[in-house]
C-alpha positions as CSV (number, residue, x, y, z in Angstrom):
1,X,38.9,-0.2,90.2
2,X,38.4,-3.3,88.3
3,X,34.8,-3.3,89.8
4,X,34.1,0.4,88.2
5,X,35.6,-1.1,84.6
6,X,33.4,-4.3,84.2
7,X,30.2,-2.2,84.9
8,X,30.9,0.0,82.6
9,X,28.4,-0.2,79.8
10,X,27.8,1.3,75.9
11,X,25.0,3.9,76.3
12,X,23.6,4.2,72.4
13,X,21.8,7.7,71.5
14,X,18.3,5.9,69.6
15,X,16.1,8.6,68.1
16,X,12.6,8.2,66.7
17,X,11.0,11.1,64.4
18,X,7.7,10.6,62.2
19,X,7.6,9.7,58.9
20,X,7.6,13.1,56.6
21,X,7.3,11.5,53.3
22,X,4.8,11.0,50.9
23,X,1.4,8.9,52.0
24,X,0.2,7.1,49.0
25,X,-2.6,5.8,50.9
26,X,-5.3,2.7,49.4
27,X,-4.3,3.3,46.0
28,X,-0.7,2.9,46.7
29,X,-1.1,-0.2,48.8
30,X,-2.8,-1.9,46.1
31,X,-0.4,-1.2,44.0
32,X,2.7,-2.1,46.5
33,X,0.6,-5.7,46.6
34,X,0.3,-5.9,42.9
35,X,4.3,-5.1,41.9
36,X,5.1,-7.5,45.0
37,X,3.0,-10.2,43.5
38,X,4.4,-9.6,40.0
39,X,8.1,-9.7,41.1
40,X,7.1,-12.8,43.3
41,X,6.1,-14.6,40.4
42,X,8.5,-14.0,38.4
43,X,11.2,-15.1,41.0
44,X,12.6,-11.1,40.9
45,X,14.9,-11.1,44.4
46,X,14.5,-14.8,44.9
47,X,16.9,-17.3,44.1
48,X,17.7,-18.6,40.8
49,X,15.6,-21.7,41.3
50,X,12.5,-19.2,41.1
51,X,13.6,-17.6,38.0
52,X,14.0,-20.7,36.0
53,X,10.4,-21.5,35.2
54,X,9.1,-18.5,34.4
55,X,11.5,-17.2,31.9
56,X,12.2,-21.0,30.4
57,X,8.2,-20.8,29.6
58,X,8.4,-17.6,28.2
59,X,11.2,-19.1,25.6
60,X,9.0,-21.7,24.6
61,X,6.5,-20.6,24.0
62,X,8.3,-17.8,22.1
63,X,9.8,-20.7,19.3
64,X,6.9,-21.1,17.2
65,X,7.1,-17.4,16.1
66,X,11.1,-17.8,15.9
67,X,10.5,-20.4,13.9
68,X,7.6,-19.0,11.8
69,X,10.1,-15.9,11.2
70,X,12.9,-18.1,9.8
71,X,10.6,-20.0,7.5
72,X,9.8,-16.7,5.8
73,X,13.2,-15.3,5.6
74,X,14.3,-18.8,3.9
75,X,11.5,-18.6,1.5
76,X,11.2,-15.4,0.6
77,X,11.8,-14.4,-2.9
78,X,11.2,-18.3,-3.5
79,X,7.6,-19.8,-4.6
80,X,7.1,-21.1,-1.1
81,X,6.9,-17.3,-0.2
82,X,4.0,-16.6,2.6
83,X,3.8,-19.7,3.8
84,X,3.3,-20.0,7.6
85,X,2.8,-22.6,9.5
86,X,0.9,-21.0,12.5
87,X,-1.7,-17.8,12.5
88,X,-2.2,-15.2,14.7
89,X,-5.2,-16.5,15.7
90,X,-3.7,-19.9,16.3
91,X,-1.1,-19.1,17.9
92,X,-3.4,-17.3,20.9
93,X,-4.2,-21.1,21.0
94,X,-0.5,-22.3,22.0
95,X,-1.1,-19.3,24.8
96,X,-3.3,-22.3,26.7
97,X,-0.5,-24.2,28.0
98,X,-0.2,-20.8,30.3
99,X,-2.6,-22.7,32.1
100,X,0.7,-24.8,33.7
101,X,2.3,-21.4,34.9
102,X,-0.8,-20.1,36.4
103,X,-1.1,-23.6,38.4
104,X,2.2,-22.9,40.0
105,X,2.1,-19.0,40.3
106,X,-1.7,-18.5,41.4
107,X,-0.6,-20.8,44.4
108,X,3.0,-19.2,45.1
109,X,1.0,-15.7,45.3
110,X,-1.5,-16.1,47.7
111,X,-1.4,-19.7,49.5
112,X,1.7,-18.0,51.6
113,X,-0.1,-15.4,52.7
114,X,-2.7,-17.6,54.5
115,X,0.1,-20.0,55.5
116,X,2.0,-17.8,57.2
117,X,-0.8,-16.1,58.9
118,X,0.3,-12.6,57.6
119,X,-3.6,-11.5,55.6
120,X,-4.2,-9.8,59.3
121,X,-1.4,-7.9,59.0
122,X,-1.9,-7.2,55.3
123,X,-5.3,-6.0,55.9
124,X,-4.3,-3.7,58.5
125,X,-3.5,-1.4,56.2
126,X,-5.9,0.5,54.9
127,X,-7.2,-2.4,52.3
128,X,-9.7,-4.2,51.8
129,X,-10.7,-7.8,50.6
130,X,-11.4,-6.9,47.3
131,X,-8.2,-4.7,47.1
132,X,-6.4,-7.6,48.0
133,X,-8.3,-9.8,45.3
134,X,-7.7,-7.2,42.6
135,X,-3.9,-7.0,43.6
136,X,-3.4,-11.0,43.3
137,X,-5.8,-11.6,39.9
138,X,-4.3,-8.3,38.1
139,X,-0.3,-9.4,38.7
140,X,-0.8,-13.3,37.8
141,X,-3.6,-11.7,34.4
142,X,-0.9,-9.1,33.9
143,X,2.2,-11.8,33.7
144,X,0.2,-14.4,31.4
145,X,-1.1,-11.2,29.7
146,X,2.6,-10.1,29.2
147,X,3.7,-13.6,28.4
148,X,1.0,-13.8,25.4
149,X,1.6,-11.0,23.4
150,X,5.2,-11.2,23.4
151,X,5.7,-14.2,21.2
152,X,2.8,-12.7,19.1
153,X,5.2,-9.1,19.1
154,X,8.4,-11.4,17.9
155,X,5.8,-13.0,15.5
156,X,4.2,-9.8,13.8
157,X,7.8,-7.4,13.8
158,X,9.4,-10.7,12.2
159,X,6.9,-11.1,9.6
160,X,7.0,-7.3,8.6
161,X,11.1,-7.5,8.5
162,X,10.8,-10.4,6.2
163,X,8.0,-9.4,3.8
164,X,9.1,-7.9,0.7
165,X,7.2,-4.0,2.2
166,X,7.1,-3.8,6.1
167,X,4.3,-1.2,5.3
168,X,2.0,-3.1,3.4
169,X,2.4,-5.9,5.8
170,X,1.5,-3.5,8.5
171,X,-1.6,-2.3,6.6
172,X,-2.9,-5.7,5.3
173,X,-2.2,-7.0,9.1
174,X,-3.8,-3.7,10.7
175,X,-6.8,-5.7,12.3
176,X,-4.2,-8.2,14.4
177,X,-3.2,-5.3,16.4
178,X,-6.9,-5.3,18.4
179,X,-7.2,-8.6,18.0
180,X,-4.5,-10.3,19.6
181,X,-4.5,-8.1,22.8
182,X,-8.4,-8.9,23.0
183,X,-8.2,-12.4,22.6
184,X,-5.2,-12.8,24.4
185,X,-6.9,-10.3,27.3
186,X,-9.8,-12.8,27.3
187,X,-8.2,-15.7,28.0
188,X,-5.6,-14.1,30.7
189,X,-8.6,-12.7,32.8
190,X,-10.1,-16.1,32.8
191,X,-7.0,-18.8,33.3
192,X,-5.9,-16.1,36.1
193,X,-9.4,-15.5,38.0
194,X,-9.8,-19.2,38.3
195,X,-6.5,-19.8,39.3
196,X,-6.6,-17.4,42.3
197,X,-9.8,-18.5,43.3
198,X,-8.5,-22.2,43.1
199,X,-5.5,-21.3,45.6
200,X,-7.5,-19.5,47.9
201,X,-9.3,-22.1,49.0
202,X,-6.3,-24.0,50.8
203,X,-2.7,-22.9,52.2
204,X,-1.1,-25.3,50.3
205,X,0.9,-24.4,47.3
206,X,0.8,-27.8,45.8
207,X,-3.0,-28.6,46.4
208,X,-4.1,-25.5,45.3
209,X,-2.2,-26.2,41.4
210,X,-3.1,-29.6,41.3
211,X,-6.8,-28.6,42.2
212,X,-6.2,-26.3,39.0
213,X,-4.8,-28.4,36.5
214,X,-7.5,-31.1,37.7
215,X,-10.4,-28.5,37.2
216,X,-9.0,-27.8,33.7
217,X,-8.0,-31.1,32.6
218,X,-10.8,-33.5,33.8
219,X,-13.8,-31.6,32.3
220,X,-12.0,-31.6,29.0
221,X,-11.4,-35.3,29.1
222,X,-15.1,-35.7,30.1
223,X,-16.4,-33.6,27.1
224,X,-14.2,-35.1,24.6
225,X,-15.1,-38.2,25.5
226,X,-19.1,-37.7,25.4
227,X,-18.6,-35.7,22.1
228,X,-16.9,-39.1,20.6
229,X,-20.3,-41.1,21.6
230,X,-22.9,-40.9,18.8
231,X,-25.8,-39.1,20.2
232,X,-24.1,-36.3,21.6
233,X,-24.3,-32.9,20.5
234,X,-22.2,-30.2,19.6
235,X,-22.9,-28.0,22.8
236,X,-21.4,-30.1,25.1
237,X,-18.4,-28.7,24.4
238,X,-18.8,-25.6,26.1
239,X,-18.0,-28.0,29.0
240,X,-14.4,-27.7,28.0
241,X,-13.0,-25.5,31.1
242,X,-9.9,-25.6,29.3
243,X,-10.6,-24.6,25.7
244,X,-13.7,-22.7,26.4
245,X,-11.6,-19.0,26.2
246,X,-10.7,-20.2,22.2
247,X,-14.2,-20.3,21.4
248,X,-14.2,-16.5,22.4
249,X,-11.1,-16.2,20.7
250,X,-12.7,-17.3,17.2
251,X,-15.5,-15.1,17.9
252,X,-12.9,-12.3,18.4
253,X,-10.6,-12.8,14.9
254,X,-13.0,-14.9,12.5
255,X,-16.6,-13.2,13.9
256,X,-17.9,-16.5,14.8
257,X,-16.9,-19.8,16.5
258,X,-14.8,-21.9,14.2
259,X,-17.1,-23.4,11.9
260,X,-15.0,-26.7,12.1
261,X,-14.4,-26.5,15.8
262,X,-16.8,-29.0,18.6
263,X,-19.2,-25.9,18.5
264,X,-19.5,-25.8,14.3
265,X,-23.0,-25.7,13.6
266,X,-24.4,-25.5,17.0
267,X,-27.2,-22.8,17.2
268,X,-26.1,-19.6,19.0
269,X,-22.8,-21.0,19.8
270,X,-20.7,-17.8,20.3
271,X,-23.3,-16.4,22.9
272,X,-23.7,-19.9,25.0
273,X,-19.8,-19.4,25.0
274,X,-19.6,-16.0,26.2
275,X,-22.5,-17.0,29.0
276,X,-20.4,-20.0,30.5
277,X,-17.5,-17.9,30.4
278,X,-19.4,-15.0,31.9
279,X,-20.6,-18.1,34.6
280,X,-17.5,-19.2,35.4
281,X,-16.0,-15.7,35.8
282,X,-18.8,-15.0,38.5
283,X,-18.1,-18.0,40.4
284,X,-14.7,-17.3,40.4
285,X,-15.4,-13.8,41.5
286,X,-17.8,-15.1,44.4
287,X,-15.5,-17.5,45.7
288,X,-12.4,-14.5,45.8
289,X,-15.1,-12.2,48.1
290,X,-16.3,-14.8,50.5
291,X,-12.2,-16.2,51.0
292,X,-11.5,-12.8,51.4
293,X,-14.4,-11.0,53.1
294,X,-12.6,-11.2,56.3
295,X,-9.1,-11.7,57.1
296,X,-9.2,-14.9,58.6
297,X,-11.5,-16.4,56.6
């Protein structure tokens, strides 16, 4: 009887039916990789570790309009009323040190994938390389997008609040609301593209940012320091990795490059701009579809 007891075994009833629901197909897997990515970055569902740097950034680079706000509440009314210490246009400029969030977050969004060995499985879904690209550069260009215009929100809703007529404000200010989102687009498109294509080239997370910030940094050192020589001329500048979106971003509120900017005076300056950035956009672009053309790649 004891025999019978001990072989006596749990039988479970396991059932298997088809999925029924809805099939979003390519679209929706792009779009699955794209909020994934986002979240990722952002340290959403990860520990708190991952959720400080993002959102300490974010309050950084907030303070200058914070600040800027203040100063005009405390002077209104007063004959240091309308002074500001940083422009709309200047302050798209402050967006550049981005460029340290992108170097950690390009990395953190696709170096695991290859790491890990999981860009077979990805792709056997029904997406492609380029899907995948697209996913990856549109969450990190959405987040440094996103992480632009807020401070320059704060900055233009404080500035109406404090002015003695929101409405005129608004009316007198109408051509900042195309302008920022352009300029700021602009330079998100670029610090993001070359940040992915950076990371894809290794598996490691910290390779692929230093790689990034050395890309950035040592071509600016370079320029500034053959622009300090003598003989050098103006157009060397567009060298400048780093500050070449800010050019564009002169072009996009003033019409022009800064007249007293490294490119002042230099003949055709805003289109030799827009052609390196173009360049280096293409580059960037080439590099994501040969990385990505096949899964192992």
């Amino acid at each position: 009887m004891t025999d019978a007891v001990s072989a006596v075994g749990a039988v479970y009833d396991r059932g298997y039916r088809p999925y029924d629901g809805i099939r979003r197909g390519r679209a929706g897997t792009v779009a699955a990789l794209y909020v994934a990515s986002i979240r990722r970055a952002l340290g959403i569902r990860r520990s708190w570790r991952q959720k400080v740097f993002p959102w300490v950034l974010l309050a950084i680079v907030t303070v200058p309009a914070v600040v800027n706000v203040g100063i005009g509440y405390v002077t209104r009314d007063t004959p240091a009323e309308g002074f500001s210490f940083i422009t709309y246009r200047e302050y798209v400029g402050v967006s550049s040190a981005l460029l340290l969030f992108v170097a950690l977050t390009a990395p953190d969004v696709v170096c695991p994938d290859r790491r890990h060995r999981v860009l077979s499985l990805i792709f056997a879904r029904p997406l492609v390389g380029h899907d995948y690209v697209l996913a990856k550069v549109g969450a990190v260009t959405t987040i440094v997008f996103g992480f632009s215009i807020l401070p320059q929100i704060v900055l233009f809703v404080g500035q109406m609040l404090v002015s003695d007529g929101a409405l005129d404000y608004l009316r007198d200010n109408a051509e900042v609301l195309w302008q920022v989102p352009v300029a700021a687009g602009l330079l998100a498109v670029y610090y993001a593209a070359i940040g992915v294509a950076v990371a894809s080239l290794t598996s490691r997370r910290i390779v692929g940012g230093v790689a990034l910030l050395a890309l950035a940094l040592v071509p600016s050192v370079i320029t500034g320091a053959i622009l300090g020589s003598d003989d050098a001329t103006g157009a060397v500048a567009v060298g400048n990795l780093l500050a070449l979106p800010l050019h564009l971003r002169d072009v996009v509120f003033l019409g022009h490059v800064d007249p007293d900017g490294p490119l002042g005076g230099v003949a055709g300056a805003g289109l030799m701009a827009a052609a390196v950035y173009t360049a280096v956009l293409v580059a960037a672009v080439t590099i994501l579809a040969v990385r990505y053309r096949e899964p192992d790649a």
